[in-house]
C-alpha positions in Angstrom: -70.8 -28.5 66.4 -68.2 -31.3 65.5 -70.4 -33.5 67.4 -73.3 -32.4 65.7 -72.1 -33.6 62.3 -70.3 -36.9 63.9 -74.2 -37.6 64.9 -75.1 -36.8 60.7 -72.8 -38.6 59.3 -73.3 -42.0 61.7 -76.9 -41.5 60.4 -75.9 -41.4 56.7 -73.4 -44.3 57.1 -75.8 -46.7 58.5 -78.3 -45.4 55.9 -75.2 -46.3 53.4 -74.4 -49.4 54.6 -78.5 -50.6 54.7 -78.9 -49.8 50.7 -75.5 -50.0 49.0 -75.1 -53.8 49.7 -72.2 -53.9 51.9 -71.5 -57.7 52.7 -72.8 -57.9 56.8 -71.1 -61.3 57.5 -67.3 -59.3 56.8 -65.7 -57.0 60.0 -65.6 -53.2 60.8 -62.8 -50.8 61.4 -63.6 -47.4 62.3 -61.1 -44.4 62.2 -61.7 -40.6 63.0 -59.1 -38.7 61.3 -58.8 -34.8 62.1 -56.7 -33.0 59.3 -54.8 -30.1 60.2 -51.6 -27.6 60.0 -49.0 -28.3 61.6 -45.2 -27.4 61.8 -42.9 -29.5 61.2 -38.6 -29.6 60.7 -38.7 -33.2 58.6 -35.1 -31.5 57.1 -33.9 -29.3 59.7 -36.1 -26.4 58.1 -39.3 -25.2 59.7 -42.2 -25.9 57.5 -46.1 -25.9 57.5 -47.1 -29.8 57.0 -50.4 -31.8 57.0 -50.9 -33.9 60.2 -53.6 -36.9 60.4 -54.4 -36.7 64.3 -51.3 -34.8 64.5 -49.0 -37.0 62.6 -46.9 -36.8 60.0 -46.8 -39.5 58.4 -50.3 -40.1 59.3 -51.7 -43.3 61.3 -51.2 -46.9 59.8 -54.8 -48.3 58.7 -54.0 -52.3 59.2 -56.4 -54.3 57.8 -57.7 -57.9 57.0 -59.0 -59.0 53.0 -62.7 -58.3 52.6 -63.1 -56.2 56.1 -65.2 -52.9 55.9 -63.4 -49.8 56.8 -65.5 -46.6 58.3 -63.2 -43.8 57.8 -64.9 -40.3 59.3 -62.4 -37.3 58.0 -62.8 -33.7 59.3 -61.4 -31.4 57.8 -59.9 -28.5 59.6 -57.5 -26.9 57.2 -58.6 -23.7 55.4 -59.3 -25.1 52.0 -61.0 -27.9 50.7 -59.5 -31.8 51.0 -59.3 -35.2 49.6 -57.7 -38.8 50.7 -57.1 -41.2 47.8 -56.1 -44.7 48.6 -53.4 -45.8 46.0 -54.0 -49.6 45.3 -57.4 -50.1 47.3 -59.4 -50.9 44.2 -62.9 -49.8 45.5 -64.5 -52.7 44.0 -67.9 -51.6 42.2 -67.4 -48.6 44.0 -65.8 -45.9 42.6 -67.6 -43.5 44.5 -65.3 -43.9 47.5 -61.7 -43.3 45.3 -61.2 -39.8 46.7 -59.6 -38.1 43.6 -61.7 -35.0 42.0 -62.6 -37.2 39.3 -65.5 -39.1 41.6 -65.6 -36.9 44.8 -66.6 -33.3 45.4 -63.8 -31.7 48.1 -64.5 -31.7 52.0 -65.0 -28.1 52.6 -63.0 -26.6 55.4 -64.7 -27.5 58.7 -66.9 -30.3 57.3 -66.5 -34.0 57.1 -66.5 -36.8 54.9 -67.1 -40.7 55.8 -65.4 -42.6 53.6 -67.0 -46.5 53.3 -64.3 -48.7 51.6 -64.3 -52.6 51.2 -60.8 -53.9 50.7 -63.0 -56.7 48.7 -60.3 -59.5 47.3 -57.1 -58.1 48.2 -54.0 -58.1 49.9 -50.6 -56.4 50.0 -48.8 -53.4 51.1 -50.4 -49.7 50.1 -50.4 -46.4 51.0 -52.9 -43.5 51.4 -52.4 -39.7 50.1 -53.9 -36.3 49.6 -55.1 -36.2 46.0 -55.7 -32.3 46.0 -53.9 -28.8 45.5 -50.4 -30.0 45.8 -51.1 -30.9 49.1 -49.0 -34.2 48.9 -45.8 -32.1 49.2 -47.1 -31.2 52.3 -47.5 -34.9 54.0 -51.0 -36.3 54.6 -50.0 -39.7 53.6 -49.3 -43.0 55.3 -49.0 -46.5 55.2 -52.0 -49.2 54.3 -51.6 -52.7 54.5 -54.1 -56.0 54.0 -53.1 -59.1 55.8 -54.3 -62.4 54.4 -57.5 -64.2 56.3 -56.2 -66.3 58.6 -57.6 -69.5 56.9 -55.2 -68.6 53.4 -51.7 -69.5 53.8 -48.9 -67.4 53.1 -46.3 -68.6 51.5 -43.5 -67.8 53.6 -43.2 -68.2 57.5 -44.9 -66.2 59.4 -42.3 -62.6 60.5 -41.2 -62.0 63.9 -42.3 -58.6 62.7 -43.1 -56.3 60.5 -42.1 -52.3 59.5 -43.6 -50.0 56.9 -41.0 -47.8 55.4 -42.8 -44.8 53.6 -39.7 -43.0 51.5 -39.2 -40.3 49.2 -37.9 -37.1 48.2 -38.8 -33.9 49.4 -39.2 -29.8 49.4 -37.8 -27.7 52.4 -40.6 -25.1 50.9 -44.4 -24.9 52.0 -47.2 -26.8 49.7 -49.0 -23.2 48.3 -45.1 -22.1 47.4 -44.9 -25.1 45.4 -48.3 -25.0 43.9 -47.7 -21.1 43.3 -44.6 -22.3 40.9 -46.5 -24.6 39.2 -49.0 -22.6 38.5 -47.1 -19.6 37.4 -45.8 -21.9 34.5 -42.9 -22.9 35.9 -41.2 -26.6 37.0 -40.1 -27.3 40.6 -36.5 -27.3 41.2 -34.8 -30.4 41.8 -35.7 -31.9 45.7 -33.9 -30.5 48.1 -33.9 -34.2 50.2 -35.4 -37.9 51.0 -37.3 -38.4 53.9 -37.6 -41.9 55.6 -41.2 -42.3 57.8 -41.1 -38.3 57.6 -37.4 -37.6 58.8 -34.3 -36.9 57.8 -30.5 -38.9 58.1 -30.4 -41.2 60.7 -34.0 -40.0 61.9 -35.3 -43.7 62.6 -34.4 -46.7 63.6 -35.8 -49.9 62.9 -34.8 -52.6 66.0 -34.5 -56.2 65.2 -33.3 -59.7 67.4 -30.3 -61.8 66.0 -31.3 -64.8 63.9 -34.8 -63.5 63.1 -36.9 -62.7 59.4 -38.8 -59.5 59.4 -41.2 -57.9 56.8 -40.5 -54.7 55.0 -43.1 -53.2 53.5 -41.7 -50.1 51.1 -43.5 -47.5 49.2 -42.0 -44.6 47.3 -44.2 -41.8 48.4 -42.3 -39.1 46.7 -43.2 -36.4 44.4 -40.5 -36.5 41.4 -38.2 -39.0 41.9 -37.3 -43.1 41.4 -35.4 -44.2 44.6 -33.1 -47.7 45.4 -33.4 -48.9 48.3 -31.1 -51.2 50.2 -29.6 -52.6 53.9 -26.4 -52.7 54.8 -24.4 -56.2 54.9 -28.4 -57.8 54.3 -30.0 -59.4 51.3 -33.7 -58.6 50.6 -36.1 -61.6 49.8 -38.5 -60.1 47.3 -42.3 -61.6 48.5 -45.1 -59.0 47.1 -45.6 -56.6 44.8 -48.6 -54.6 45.2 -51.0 -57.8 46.3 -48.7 -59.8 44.3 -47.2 -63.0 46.0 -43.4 -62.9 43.6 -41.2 -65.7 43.3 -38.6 -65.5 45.8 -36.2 -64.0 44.4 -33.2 -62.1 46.0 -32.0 -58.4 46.2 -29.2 -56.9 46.9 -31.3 -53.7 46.0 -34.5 -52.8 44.8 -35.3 -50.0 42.6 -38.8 -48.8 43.6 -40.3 -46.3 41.1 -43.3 -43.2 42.2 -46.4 -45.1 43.4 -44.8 -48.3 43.8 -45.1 -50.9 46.9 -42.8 -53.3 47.5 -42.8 -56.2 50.1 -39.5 -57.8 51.6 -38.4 -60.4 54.2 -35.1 -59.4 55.5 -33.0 -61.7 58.2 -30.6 -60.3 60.9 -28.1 -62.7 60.3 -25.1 -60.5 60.6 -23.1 -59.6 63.5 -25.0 -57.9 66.4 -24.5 -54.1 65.7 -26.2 -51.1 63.5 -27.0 -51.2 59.6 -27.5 -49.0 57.2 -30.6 -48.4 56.1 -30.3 -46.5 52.4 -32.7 -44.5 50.2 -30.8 -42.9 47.4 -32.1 -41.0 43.6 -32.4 -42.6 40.0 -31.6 -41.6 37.0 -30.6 -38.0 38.5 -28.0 -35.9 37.7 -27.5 -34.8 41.4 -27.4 -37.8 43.6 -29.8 -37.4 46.7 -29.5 -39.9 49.7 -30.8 -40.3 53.1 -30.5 -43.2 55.9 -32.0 -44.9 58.5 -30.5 -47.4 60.9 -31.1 -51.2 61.2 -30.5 -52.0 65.1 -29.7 -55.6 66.7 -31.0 -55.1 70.1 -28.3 -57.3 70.9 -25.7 -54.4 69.1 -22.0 -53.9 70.1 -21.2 -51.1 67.5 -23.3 -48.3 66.2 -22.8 -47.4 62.2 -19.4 -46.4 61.0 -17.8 -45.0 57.5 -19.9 -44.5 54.3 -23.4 -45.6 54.0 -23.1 -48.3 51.1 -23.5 -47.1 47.2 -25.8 -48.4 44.5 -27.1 -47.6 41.3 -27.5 -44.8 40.3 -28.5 -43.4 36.7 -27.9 -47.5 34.8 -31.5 -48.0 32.8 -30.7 -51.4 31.7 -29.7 -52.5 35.2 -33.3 -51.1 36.4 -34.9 -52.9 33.3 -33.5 -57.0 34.0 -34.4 -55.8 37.6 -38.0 -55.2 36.5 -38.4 -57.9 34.2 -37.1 -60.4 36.7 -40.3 -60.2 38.8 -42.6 -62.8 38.5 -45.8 -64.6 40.2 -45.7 -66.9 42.5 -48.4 -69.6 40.8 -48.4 -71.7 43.5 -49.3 -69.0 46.1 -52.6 -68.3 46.9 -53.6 -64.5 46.3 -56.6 -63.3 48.8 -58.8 -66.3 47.6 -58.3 -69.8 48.7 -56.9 -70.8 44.6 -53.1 -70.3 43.1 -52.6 -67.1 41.7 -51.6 -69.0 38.9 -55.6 -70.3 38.0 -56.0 -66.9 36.3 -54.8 -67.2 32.8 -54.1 -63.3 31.7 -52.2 -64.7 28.8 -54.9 -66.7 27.1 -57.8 -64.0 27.3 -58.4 -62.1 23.9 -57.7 -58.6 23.7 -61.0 -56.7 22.7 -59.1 -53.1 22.3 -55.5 -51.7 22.3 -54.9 -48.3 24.0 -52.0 -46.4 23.1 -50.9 -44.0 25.7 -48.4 -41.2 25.0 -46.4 -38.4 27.6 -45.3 -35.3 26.2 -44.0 -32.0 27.7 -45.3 -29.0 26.2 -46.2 -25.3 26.7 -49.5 -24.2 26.8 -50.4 -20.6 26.8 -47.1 -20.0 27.7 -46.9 -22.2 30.3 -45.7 -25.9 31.6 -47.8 -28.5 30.8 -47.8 -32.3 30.0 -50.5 -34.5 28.4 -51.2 -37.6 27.1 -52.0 -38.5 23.8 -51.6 -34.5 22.7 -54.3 -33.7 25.5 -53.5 -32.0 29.0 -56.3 -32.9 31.4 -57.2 -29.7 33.6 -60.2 -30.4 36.4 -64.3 -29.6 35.1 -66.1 -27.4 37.4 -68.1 -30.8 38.5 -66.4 -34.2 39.6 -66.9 -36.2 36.3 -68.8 -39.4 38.4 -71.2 -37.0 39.6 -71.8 -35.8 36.1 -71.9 -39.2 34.9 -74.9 -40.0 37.3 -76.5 -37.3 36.9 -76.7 -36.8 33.3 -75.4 -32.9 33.6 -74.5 -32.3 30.0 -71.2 -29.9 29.5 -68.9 -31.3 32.1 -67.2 -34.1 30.0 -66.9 -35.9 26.5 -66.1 -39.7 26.2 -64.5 -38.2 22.4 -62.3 -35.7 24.3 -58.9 -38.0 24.3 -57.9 -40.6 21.0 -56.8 -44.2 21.8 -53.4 -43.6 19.8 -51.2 -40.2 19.7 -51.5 -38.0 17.4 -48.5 -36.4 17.0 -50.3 -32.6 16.9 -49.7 -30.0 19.5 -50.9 -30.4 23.1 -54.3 -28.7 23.8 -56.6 -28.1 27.0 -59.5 -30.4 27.8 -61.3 -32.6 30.6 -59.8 -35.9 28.8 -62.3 -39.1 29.7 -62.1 -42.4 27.5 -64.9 -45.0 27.0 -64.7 -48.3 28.2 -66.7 -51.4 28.5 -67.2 -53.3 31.2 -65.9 -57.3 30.8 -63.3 -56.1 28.1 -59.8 -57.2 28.3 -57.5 -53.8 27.4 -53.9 -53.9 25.9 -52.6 -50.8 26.9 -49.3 -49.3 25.7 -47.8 -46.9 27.6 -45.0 -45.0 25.6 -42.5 -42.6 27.1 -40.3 -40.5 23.8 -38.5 -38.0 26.4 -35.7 -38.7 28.9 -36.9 -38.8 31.9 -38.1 -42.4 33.5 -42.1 -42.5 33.7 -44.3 -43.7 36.2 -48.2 -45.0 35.5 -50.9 -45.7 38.0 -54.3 -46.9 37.6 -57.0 -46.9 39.9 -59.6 -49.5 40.6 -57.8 -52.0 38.8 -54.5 -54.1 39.0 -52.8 -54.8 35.5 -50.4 -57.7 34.2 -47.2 -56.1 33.0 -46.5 -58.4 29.9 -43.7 -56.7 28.7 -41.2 -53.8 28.7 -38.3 -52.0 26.1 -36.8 -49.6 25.0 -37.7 -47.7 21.7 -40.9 -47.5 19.9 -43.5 -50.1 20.2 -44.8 -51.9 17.2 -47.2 -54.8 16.9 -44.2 -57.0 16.8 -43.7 -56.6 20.3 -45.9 -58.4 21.4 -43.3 -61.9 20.3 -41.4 -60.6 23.7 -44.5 -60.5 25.6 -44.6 -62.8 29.1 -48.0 -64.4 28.9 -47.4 -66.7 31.8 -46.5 -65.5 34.9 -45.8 -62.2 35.3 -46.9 -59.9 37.8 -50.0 -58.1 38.4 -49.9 -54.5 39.9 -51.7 -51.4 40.0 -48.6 -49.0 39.1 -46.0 -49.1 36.5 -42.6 -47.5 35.7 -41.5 -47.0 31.9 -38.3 -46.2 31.2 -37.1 -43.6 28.7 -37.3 -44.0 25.0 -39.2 -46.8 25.8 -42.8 -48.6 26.1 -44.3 -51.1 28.8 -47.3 -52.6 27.8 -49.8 -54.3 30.6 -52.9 -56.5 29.8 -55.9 -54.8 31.8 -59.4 -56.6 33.3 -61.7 -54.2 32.6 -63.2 -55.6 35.3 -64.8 -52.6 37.9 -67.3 -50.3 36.6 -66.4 -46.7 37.8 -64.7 -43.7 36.5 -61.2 -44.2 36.9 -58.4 -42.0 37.5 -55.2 -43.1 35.2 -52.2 -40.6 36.2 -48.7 -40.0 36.6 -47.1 -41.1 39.4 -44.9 -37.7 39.0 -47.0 -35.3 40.9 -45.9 -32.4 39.1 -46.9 -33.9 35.8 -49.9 -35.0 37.2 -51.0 -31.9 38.7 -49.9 -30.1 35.1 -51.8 -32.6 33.1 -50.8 -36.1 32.7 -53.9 -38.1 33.7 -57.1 -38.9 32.4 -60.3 -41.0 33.1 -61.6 -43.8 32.2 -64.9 -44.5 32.2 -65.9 -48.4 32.8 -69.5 -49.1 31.9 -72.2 -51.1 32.1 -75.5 -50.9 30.4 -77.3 -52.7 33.1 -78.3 -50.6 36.1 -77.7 -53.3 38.4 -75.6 -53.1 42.2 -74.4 -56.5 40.7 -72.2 -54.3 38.8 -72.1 -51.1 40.8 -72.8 -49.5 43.9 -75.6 -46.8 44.4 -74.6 -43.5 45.1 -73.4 -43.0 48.9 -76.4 -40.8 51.0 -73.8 -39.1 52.2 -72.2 -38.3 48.8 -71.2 -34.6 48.7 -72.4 -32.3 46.4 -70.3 -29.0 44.2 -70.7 -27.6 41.1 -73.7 -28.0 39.1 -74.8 -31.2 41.4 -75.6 -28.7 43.9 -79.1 -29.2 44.9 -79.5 -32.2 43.0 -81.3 -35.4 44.8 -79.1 -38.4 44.6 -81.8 -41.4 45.2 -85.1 -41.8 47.0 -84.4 -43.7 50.7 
């Protein structure tokens, strides 16, 4: 049977990759993921997790800028499943974005090929399950893009490299989360931080005397900003999220929900064992977990407290966050300076206001944006789009601005035009610290403070060299505003980076289009696109 539909979906890929324009002359990777249940003990307590080829975290996908990556995943648990890829921008080809927005589930013992082009990027990423809470139950891993060999880098080459996938985490099942949620409730604080899946002390990370190696760090947790740090090391900040920085150095780094950092760290201490430390911001209760750094040259294992750091200071976090900028001498993942792209000196064609509130809805938890709490249509909306089904979404159903009038239900999807250049705003009036991810596009994050913005902001914007990322924190009482390319026609999935306000509501779409029906601007719809709700039945193009 499972070779039955590996046979189909080979036939349906090379069907895809004949008609949707794929670039020939650029490599293949091809994975086979198998997704199932499996237990795991990641904090000493027995729990049901989600292995990728039975691991947890799942398998590194390495690749190179521009390369093709063939991605058959079978799904053997007993509901339906979805992998997003958090940063891979899917140029012209939102189709592939694997979020409910653009893709129709894998049923239980079905499949899904997944044809991605990491087209014009590089940088550290990682991969998740975009569905029914299942991210609390693993399914995620690490995703990196090297540079072509013929683009320098502009820092020597690493003895080597280590992906460090952290966050916090529930001893209890997926469904017993998602059961809480859905009863109305919040989730309890986390009951620990997990380091590459495992506990304190569950990993070390070995390293030769006098040598510089690459950390590549994202926060893969649920509800909470982490700091992370090394014992007795400094941290050379080097990429943010595709970003070449300025070189800059860190004692720590605070690294928000959703957010990839990349650092070049040198063992130049005495030969023994280091701390690794992941600890909670702006918490009340103070979570922390370790790993340790090993010389393979070592004469002492660790001893005495793991080293503190910050722990609930904003403004520390905030002259932290504004001190990262581009490198505009680097190259990015084209042969020309990052610094060629002048984000500053582009006019604004529309400014998008985007507001977080708590509320309760029908006597429930909820959250929304802009007044509106997104809950999922019976059809993914990209489906809809193409097939002109009437009913599933409005392009009216969510205002540019808030409101200020009481949070309501509805499928939320904003209008957008291809080629425009969006100021977006996002505003955070509660206490908690916020975290904002877009898909399909990176952003330029031209300024941040606390309070209300007001056109008069914009005096403290950086229009020179800030970075560009795909995810952004804001802190609370306060507003970060990015500059946006609305460059990549698709419908978009803007979230939280919270998943419990995400899965409650804080997200919307946004629809990127372009009047000309051209693959210039936008892939065909895969053959091998699944089909649910009212696009059951429905033909998606003549071969």
């Amino acid at each position: 049977m499972r070779e039955t539909r590996f046979l189909c979906s080979l036939i349906s890929l090379f069907l895809f990759l004949s008609l949707s324009g794929i670039n020939g002359e650029d490599p293949y990777r091809f994975f086979t993921w198998n997704i199932t249940y499996g237990d795991i003990w990641p904090l000493g307590v027995k729990q049901q997790g989600i292995l990728i080829n039975g691991q947890f975290p799942g398998p590194q996908i390495e690749a190179v800028t521009n390369e093709n990556l063939i991605i058959n995943v079978f799904n053997s648990l007993d509901e339906p499943f979805l992998i997003s890829w958090n940063g891979i921008q899917q140029r012209r080809n939102s189709w592939q974005d694997g979020v409910y927005g653009t893709n129709c589930p894998i049923p239980p013992g079905q499949n899904f090929t997944y044809v991605l082009q990491v087209k014009d990027q590089i940088g550290s990423y990682f991969y998740f399950p975009s569905l029914a809470f299942h991210k609390a139950a693993g399914g995620f891993g690490g995703f990196k893009i090297q540079s072509r060999s013929i683009i320098p880098i502009p820092f020597p080459t690493p003895a080597g490299e280590f992906t460090v996938l952290a966050g916090d985490w529930y001893s209890k099942n997926h469904t017993d989360l998602r059961a809480i949620l859905d009863g109305g409730s919040d989730l309890p604080f986390p009951d620990g931080l997990l380091i590459n899946g495992r506990g304190l002390n569950g990993n070390t990370f070995t390293v030769e005397q006098g040598k510089t190696y690459r950390f590549r760090i994202s926060n893969v947790g649920l509800t909470t900003a982490i700091n992370f740090r090394i014992q007795g090391h400094k941290m050379l900040l080097v990429e943010v999220e595709g970003t070449h920085t300025l070189q800059n150095t860190y004692e720590s780094i605070d690294i928000h929900l959703g957010q990839s950092y990349s650092v070049l760290v040198t063992a130049d201490q005495l030969p023994q064992d280091y701390y690794i430390v992941v600890s909670t911001r702006f918490t009340s209760q103070i979570l922390t977990t370790t790993s340790i750094l090993h010389y393979s040259n070592s004469a002492a294992s660790v001893s005495g407290p793991p080293p503190g750091g910050p722990t609930i200071e904003i403004d520390w976090s905030l002259e932290q966050a504004r001190s990262l900028r581009r490198n505009l001498t680097a190259n990015g993942p084209r042969p020309n300076p990052q610094g060629s792209y002048h984000y500053g000196l582009i006019n604004v064609t529309r400014t998008i206001r985007l507001q977080s509130t708590a509320a309760i809805i029908n006597g429930k938890q909820r959250y929304a944006v802009n007044s509106v709490s997104f809950i999922p249509a019976d059809t993914p909306l990209k489906l809809a789009d193409y097939f002109k089904i009437s009913g599933v979404f409005s392009l009216r159903s969510i205002p540019d601005y808030p409101t200020g009038s009481g949070a309501y239900l509805q499928t939320s999807v904003m209008a957008a035009d291809f080629r425009g250049y969006a100021e977006v705003v996002f505003e955070n009036p509660e206490d908690a610290v916020q975290s904002w991810h877009v898909d399909g596009h990176n952003f330029f994050v031209v300024g941040m403070d606390g309070g209300q913005w007001t056109p008069a902001s914009r005096l403290t914007y950086n229009l020179r060299d800030t970075i560009s990322r795909c995810t952004v924190q804001v802190y609370p009482k306060s507003w970060t505003a990015v500059y946006m390319p609305l460059d990549n026609v698709g419908m978009w999935n803007i979230r939280s980076e919270n998943w419990v306000r995400q899965y409650l509501g804080q997200q919307l779409y946004f629809r990127v289009y372009s009047p000309v029906n051209s693959w210039r601007d936008e892939y065909p719809i895969p053959s091998n696109a699944l089909k649910c709700g009212r696009a059951i039945g429905l033909n998606a193009r003549p071969l």
